[in-house]
C-alpha positions in Angstrom: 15.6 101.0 132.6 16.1 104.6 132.5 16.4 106.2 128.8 19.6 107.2 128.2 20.3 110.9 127.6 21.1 112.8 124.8 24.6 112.6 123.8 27.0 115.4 122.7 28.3 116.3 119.7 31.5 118.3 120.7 34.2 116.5 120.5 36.3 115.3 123.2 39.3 117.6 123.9 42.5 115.9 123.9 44.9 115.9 126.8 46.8 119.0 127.1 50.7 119.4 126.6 52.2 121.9 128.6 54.4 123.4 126.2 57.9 123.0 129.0 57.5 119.4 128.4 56.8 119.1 124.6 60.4 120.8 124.1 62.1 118.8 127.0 60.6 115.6 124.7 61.8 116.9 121.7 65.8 117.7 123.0 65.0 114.0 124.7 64.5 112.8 121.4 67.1 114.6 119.6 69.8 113.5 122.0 69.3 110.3 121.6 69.6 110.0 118.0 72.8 112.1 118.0 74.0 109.7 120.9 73.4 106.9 118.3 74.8 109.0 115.0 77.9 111.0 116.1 81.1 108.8 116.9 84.7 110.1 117.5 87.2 109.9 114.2 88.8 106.5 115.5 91.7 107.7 113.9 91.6 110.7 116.3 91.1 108.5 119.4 93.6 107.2 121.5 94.5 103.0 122.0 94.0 101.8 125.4 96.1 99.2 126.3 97.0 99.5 129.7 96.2 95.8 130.4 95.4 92.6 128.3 91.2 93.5 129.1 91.7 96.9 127.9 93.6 96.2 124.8 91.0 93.3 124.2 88.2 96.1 124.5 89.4 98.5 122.3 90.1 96.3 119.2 87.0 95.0 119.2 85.3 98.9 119.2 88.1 99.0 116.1 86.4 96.4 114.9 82.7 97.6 115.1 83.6 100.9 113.9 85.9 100.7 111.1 85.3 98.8 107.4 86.8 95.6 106.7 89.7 97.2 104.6 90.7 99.4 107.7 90.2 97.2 109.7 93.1 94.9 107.6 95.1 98.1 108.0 95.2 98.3 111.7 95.7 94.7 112.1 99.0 94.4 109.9 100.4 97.7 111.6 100.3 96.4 114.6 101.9 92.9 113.3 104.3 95.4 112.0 105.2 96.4 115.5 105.5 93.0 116.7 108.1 91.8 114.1 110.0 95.3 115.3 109.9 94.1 118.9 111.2 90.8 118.1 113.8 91.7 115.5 114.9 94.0 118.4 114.6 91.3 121.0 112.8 93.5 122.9 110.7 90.1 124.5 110.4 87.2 123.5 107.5 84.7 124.0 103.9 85.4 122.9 102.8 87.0 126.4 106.0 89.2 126.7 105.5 90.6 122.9 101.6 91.4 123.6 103.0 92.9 126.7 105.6 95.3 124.9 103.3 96.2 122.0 100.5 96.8 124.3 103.2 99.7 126.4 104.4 100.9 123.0 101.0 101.9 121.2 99.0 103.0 124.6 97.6 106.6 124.9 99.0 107.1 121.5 96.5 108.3 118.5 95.1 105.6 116.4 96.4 107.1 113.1 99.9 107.4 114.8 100.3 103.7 115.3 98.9 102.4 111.8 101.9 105.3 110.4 104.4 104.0 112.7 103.8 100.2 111.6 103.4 101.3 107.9 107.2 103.0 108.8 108.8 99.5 110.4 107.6 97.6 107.0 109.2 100.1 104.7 112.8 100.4 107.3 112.0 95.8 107.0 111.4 95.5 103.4 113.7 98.3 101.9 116.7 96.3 104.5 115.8 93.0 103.2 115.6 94.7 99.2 119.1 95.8 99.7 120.6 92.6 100.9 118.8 90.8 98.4 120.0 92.7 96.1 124.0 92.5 97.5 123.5 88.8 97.6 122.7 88.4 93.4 125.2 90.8 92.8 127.5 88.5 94.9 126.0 85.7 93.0 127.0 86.7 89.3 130.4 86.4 90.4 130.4 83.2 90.5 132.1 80.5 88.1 131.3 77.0 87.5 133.9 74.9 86.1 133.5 73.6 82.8 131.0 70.8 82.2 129.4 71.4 85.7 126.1 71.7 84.4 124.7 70.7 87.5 125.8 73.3 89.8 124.7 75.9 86.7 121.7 74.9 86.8 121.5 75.3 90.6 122.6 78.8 89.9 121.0 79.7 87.6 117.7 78.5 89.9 118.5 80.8 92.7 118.6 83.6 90.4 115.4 83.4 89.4 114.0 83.0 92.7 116.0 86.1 93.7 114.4 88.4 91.0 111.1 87.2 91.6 111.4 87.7 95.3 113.4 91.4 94.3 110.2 91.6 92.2 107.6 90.8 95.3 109.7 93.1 97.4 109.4 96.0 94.8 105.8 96.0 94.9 105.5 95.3 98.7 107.5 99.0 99.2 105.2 100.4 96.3 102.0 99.6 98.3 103.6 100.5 101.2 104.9 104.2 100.2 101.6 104.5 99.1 99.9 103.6 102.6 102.1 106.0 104.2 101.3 109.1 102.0 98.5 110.4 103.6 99.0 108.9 107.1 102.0 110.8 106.7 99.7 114.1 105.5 97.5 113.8 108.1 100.0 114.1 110.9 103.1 116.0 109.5 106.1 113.6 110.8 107.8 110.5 111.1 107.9 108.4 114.0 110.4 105.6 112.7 114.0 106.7 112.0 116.8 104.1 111.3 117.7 102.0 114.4 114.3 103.8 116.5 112.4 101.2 118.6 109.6 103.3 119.2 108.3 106.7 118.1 110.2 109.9 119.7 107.2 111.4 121.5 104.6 109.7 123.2 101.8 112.1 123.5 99.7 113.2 126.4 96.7 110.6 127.1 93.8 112.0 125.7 90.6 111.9 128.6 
């Protein structure tokens, strides 16, 4: 067996990097972490609802990207818009109503359509305030003969439920002022006057 030779002490040199590719690596790198960092304000971003699938799609992106709490707020707006659509007997049936709400919000800015719901639930709870409130004025008008204890007690029973439902609807439009503040900041208008089914301008889809 032949003896083996003397080995080297240098050490090996490495593999060189040209230094083209260590940069191209490094902007590789750096793109994919912003690809993974930087999301759109989904308050900025348009709904896409132009069919069931797309509308399906998008709240569930909602729902990845947006906290629980937001994610309450976006929910009830949009119930808000429903209740408008059937007050207004706009369609009726579950299919039809998904159908009109899914029209009314497309291409429109995500903030737009929580304001606009937060709008319909003040216009729905300051109208049901007011005729509350007509109906126990109405009520303490009322006379019960002499001795009818009975129907003074059943009087006297709606009028308490009254002011506890006044007082349920007084902190409902509290809350929901509140909402609206800086919804109503952020964008500079209203979109629901008295009597309007759906906001006044339906912006330009944004690509």
């Amino acid at each position: 067996m032949a003896p083996r030779g003397p080995t080297s002490s240098r050490p090996r040199a490495g593999r060189r990097h040209r230094p083209g590719a260590l940069l191209l690596a490094a902007l590789l790198v750096v793109g994919a972490a912003g690809a993974g960092c930087s999301r759109g304000d989904p308050w900025t971003e348009p709904v896409r609802s132009t069919s069931a699938a797309a509308y399906t799609t998008w709240h569930s992106r909602v729902a990845e990207n947006m906290p629980a709490e937001r994610r309450k707020q976006v929910d009830q707006a949009l119930q808000d818009i429903r209740f408008k659509i059937m007050g207004d007997r706009a369609a009726t049936g579950s299919a039809a109503i998904e159908g009109e709400l899914r029209r009314r919000i497309d291409g429109r800015p995500l903030r737009e359509v929580v304001q606009w719901g937060v709008e319909l639930r003040l216009e729905r709870l300051r109208g049901e305030f007011a005729g509350l409130k007509g109906a126990m004025n109405a009520n303490l008008r009322l006379v019960t003969r002499p001795g009818d204890s009975e129907s003074r007690r059943h009087l006297d029973g709606v009028e308490a439920r009254q002011k506890q439902r006044l007082d349920d609807l007084s902190a409902a439009i509290a809350a929901a002022e509140q909402e609206l503040a800086p919804l109503a900041a952020a964008t500079g208008r209203t979109f629901a006057g008295a009597g309007a089914g759906e906001p006044d301008r339906k912006p330009e889809l944004i690509k």
